[in-house]
C-alpha positions in Angstrom: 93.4 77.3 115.3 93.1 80.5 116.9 90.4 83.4 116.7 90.8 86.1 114.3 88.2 89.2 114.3 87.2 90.3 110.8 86.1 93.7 111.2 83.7 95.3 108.7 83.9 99.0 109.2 82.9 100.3 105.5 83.8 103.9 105.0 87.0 105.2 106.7 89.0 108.4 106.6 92.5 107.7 105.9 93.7 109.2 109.2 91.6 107.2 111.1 92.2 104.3 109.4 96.2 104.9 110.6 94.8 105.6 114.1 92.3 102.2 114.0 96.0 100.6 113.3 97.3 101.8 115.8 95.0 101.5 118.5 94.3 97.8 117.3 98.3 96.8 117.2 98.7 98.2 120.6 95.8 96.2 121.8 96.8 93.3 120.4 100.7 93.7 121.5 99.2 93.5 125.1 96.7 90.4 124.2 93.3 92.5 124.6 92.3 91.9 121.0 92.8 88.5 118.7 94.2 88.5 115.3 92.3 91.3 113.8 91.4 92.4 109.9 90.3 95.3 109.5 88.5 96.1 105.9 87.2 99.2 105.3 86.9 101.8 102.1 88.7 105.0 101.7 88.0 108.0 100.0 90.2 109.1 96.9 93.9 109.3 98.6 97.3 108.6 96.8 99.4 107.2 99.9 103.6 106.9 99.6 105.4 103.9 100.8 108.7 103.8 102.3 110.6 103.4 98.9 108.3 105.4 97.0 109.6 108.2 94.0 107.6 111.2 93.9 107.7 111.2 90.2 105.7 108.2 90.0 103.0 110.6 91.0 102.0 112.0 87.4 99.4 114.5 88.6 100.1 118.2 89.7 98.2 119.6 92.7 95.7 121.3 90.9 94.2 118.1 88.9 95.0 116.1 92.5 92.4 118.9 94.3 90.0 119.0 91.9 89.6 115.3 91.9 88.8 115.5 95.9 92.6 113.5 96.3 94.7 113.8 99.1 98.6 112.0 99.3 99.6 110.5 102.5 103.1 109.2 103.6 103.5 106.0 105.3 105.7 103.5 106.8 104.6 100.6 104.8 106.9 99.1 102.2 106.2 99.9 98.7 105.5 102.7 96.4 102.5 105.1 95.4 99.1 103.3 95.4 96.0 104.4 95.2 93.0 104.2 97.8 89.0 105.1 96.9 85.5 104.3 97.0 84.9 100.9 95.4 87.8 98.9 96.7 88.2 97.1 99.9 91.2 97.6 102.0 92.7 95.0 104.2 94.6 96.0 107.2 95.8 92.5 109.1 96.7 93.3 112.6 98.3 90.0 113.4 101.2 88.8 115.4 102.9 86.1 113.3 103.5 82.9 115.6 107.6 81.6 115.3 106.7 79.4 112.3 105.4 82.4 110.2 108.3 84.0 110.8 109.3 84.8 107.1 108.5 88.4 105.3 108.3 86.6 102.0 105.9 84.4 103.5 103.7 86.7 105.1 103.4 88.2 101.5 102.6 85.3 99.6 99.8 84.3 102.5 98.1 87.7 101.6 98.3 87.4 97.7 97.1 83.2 98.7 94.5 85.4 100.6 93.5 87.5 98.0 93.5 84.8 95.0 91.0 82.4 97.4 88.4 85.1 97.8 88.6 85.9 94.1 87.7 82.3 92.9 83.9 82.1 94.0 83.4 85.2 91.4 85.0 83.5 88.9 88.5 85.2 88.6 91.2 83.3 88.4 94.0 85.5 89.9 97.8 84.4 90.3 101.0 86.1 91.4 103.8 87.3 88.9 107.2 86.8 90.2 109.2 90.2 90.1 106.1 92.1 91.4 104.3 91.6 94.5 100.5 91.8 94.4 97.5 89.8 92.8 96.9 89.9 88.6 95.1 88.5 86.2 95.8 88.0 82.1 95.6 91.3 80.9 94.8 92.6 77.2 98.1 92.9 75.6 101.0 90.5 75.5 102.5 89.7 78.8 101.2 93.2 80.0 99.5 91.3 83.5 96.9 93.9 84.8 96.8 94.5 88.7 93.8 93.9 90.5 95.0 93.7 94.1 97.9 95.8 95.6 100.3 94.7 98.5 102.4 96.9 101.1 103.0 95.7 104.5 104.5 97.1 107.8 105.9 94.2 110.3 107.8 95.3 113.7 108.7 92.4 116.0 106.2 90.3 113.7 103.3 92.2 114.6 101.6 93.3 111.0 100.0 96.7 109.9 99.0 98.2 106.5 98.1 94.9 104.1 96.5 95.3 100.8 93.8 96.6 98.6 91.6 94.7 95.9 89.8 96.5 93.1 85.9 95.9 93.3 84.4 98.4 92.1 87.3 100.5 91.9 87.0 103.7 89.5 90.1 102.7 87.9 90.5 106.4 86.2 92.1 107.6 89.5 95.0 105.2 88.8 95.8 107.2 85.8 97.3 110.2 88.6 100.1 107.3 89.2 102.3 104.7 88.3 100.9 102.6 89.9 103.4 101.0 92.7 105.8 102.2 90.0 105.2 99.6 87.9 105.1 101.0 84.2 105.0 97.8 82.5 101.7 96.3 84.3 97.8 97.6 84.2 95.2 97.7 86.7 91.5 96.4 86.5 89.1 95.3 89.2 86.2 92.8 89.8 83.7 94.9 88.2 85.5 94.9 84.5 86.7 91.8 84.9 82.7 90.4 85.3 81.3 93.5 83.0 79.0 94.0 86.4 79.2 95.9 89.8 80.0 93.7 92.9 78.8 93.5 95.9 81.2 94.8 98.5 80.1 92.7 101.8 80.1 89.4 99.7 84.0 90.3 98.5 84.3 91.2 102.5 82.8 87.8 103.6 85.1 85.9 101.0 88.2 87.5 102.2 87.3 86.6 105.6 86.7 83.2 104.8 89.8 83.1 102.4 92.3 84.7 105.4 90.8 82.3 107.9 91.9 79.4 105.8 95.2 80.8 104.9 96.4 81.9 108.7 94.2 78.9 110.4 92.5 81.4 112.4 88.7 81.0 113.5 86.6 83.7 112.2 84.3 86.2 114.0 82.9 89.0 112.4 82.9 92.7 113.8 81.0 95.6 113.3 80.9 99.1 115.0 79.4 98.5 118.7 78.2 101.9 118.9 76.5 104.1 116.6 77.0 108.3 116.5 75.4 111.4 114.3 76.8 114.8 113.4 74.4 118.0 112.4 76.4 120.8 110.6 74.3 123.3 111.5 74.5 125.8 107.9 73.0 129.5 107.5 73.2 131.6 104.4 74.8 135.1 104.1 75.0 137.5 101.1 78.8 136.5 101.5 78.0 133.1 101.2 77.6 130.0 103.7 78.1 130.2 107.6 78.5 127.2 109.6 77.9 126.7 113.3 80.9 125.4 115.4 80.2 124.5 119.3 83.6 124.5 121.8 83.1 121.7 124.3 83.6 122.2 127.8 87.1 122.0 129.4 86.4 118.5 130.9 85.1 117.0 127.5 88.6 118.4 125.3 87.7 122.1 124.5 87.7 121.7 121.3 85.6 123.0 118.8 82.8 120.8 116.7 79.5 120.1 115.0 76.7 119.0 116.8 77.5 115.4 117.7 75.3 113.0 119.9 74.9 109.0 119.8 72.0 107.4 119.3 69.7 106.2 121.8 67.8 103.0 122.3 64.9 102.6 120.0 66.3 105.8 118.0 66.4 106.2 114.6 69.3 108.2 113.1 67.3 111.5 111.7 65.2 111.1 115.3 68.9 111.0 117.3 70.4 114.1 115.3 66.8 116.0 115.6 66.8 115.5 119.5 70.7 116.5 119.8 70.1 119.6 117.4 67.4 120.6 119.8 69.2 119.4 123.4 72.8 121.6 121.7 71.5 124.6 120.1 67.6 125.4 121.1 66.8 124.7 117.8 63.7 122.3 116.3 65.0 122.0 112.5 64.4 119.4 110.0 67.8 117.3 109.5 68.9 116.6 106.2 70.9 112.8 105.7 74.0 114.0 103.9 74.6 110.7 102.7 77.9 110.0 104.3 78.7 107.3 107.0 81.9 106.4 108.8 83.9 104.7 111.1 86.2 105.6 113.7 87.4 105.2 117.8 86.2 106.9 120.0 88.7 108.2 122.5 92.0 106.8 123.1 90.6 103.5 124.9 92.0 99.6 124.6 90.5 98.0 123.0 89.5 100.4 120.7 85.7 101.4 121.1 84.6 102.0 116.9 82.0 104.1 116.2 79.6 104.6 112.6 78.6 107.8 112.5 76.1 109.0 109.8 76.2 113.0 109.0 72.8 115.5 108.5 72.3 119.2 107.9 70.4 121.5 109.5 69.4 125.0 108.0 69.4 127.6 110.3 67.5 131.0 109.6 69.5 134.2 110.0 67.8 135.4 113.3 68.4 132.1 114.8 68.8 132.3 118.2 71.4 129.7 119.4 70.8 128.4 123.3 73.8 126.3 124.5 73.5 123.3 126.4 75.8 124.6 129.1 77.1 121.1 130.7 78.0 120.5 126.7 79.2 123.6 125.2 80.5 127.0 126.7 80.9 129.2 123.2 79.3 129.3 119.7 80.3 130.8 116.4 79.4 131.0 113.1 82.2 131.1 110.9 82.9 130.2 106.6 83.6 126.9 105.6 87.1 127.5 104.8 87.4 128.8 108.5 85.2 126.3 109.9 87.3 123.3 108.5 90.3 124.9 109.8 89.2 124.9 113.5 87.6 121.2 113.4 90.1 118.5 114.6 88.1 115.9 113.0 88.3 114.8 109.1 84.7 113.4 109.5 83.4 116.7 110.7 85.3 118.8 107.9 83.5 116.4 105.5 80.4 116.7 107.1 80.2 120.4 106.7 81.5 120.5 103.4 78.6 118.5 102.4 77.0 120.2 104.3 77.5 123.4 102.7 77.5 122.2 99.3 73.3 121.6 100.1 72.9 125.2 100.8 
């Protein structure tokens, strides 16, 4: 038996999920990490597999935006699928001993995964053989309905991507696809299945159980070491909202941001993004919880240092007067949303001040 980290991250941005991959499979290609699984939640995103059809997307752009989803390509196998709120995603970073070495395998271990956790709810899941993935008895004659999705990236037998079950999975969004191209299946989730919502950590602490069993690993369970806050910093105009961008110093990247500080011992997070409101911009505010937490790395470091961060607002008066912490920041601006989002390198900052704006 062998250790195998079973990291619960909760909310992640697509993008950074891809990056958390990577940082994790190069750390565990040079032996700093175990076995890893990383399960997390995305918001809405359609994301394209190697073989997928673009036609198998049924949505145009404009229903796509208005419904907050974005499409990413990937190098997983598979089609379209669809990632949201409500549905845990499993990313196995594992490097498959010589005995594992079978893609067929590897697949059927995940779906074996997958049907293991589902049994303690009462869900009696099983596999249908043309289609990869995890289903249950659907409604209609021999119309099996999809509750977890498969699509897997090995190189030199070292794993990325993995799957995705439906808990509480609004399953509407699946309507903007066929799903994994398959026209002749459904989809459901936990939460229709039991005619209640789930709880997400309990599904999480199955599948790490289950995925123990299945790749003899010993389990340890993860969370974010560190934890961060963001303060979009929002004024109104007759032209409408105005939000506050900071450019850090050349020796901390240059780049432009919110306010951003991490929490310090004893701290609560409304105290933390107060204090780092007041130490960035000279300003003593209330700080608004915007409701929205994720993870992340921080930096480019092995092994990957993951951060929670949890966002607030600030409003700021128009004759604000904003004082620089100098060893931080060396320029200020105010700028729209639209231009704001364009100049932040961050999806969890462009969130943030969309929220953020949204408030004002």
């Amino acid at each position: 038996m062998h250790r195998l980290a079973v990291w619960q991250l909760g909310r992640v941005e697509y993008a950074d999920g891809l990056r958390l991959q990577k940082l994790f499979g190069d750390a565990r290609a040079r032996d700093l990490v175990p076995d890893s699984l990383l399960l997390l939640e995305h918001p809405p995103v359609l994301t394209l597999g190697r073989g997928a059809k673009r036609q198998n997307i049924v949505a145009d752009a404009a229903q796509l935006s208005a419904q907050g989803v974005d499409i990413f390509e990937t190098d997983r196998g598979g089609d379209v699928t669809y990632h949201g709120p409500g549905q845990v995603v499993g990313y196995p970073i594992f490097r498959l001993p010589p005995d594992r070495h079978d893609v067929r395998r590897y697949v059927r271990d995940l779906e074996e995964g997958m049907i293991r956790a589902l049994r303690p709810f009462g869900i009696v899941a099983q596999r249908v053989a043309k289609w990869p993935g995890v289903w249950v008895a659907g409604g209609g004659v021999n119309r099996p309905e999809k509750i977890g999705a498969i699509g897997v990236h090995l190189s030199r037998w070292q794993t990325s991507h993995g799957f995705a079950l439906n808990v509480n999975t609004d399953l509407s969004h699946f309507g903007l696809i066929v799903p994994c191209g398959i026209s002749d299946g459904g989809v459901t989730s936990m939460e229709r299945q039991l005619s209640r919502p789930v709880d997400i950590a309990a599904v999480e602490r199955e599948l790490g159980r289950s995925f123990g069993e299945v790749f003899d690993g010993d389990v340890e369970i993860h969370r974010p070491a560190m934890r961060t806050i963001s303060v979009a910093g929002v004024r109104s105009e007759p032209g409408g909202a105005r939000v506050l961008l900071l450019r850090r110093v050349p020796n901390r990247g240059a780049f432009w941001q919110i306010v951003t500080g991490r929490l310090e011992p004893g701290e609560s997070p409304s105290e933390a993004a107060a204090r780092e409101l007041l130490e960035e911009t000279g300003q003593s505010l209330p700080v608004v919880p915007l409701g929205y937490r994720h993870a992340f790395a921080l930096g480019d470091e092995l092994p990957p240092v993951v951060v929670e961060e949890e966002a607030f607002a600030a409003a700021f008066s128009g004759g604000a007067d904003v004082r620089l912490n100098e060893a931080e920041h060396d320029a200020f601006c105010w700028l729209t949303v639209e231009e704001a989002t364009a100049k932040l390198p961050f999806e969890g900052l462009r969130r943030a001040v969309r929220l953020a704006a949204a408030q004002q």
